[in-house]
GUDRENDO-349967 format. One record per residue (C-alpha): x negated, y negated, z; residue number from 0. Coordinates in nm, 2 decimals, padded with zeros to 4 digits, always signed. Example, Ala and Ser with C-alpha at 12.3 -4.5 7.8 and 13.67 -1.06 7.14 Angstrom:
// GUDRENDO-349967
- -01.23; +00.45; +00.78; 0
- -01.37; +00.11; +00.71; 1
//
This chain:
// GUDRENDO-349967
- +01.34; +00.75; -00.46; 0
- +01.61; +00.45; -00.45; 1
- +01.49; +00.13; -00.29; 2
- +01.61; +00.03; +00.03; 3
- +01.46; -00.28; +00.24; 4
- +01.60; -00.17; +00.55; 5
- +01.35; +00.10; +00.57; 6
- +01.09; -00.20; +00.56; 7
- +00.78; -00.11; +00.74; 8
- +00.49; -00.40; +00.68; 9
- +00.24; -00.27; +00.97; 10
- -00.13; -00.23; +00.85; 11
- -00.10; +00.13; +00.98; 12
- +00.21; +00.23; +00.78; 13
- -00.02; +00.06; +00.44; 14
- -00.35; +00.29; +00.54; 15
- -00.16; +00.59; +00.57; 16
- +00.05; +00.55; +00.25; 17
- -00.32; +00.49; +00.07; 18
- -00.44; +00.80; +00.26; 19
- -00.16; +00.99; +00.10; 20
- -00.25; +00.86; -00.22; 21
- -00.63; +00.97; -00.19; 22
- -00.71; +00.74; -00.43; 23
- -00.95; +00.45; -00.45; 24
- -00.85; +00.11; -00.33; 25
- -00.90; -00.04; -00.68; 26
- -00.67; +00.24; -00.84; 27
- -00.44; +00.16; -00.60; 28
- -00.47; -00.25; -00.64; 29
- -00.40; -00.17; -01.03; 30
- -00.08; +00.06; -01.02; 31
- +00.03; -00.21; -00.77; 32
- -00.05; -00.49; -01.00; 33
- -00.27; -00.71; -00.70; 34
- -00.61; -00.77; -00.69; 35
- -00.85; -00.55; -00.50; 36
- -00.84; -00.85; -00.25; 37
- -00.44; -00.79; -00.15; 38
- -00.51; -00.47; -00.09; 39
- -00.81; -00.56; +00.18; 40
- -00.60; -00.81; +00.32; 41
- -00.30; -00.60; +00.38; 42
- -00.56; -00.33; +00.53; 43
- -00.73; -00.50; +00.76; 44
- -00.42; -00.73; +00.82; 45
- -00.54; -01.08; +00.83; 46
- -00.75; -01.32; +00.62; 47
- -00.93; -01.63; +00.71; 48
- -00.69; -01.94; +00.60; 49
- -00.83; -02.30; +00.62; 50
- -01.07; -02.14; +00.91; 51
- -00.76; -01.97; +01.11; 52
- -00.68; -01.64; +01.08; 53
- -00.33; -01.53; +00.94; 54
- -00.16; -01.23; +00.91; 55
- -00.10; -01.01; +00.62; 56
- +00.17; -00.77; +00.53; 57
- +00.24; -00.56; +00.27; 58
- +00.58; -00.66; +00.11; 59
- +00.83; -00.42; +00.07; 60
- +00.80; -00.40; -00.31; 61
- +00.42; -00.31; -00.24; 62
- +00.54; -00.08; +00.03; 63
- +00.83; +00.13; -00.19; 64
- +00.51; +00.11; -00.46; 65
- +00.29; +00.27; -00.27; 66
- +00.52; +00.52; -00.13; 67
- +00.66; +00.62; -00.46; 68
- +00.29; +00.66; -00.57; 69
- +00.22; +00.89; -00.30; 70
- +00.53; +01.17; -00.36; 71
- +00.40; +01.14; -00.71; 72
- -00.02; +01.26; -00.61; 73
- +00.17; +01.51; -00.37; 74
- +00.40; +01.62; -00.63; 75
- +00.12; +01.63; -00.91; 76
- -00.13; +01.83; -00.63; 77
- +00.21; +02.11; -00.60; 78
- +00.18; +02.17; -00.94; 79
- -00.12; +02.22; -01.00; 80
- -00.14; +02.44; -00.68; 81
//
């Protein structure tokens, strides 16, 4: 896969299905990212409490090409060993 940013897709939807993919748990996931298991809540559910408002979160693209790129590799690793 080469990086491009102009397939950047931050939406909480696009980040559950890219973990679905993966099939892994969310603190596998957190740790091939390098985040903490708390990112990776945040970026699912899509907000966090700030200072007692609520503010959205997105996954950047560097988590989102991570996480894709972590994906084709369980897919690829589940083709082999089909």
């Amino acid at each position: 896969m080469i990086p491009n940013a102009e397939n950047y897709n931050g939406a909480t939807e696009y980040a559950h299905q890219l973990i679905e993919r993966i099939g892994k748990s969310q603190t596998w996931v957190a740790k091939r990212l390098g985040v903490s298991d708390r990112r990776v809540r945040y970026i699912l559910k899509g907000s966090r409490i700030v200072n007692g408002a609520e503010t959205e979160v997105h996954m950047t693209y560097t988590e989102q090409f991570t996480l894709e790129c972590l994906a084709v590799a369980v897919e690829s690793a589940a083709d082999l060993s089909a």
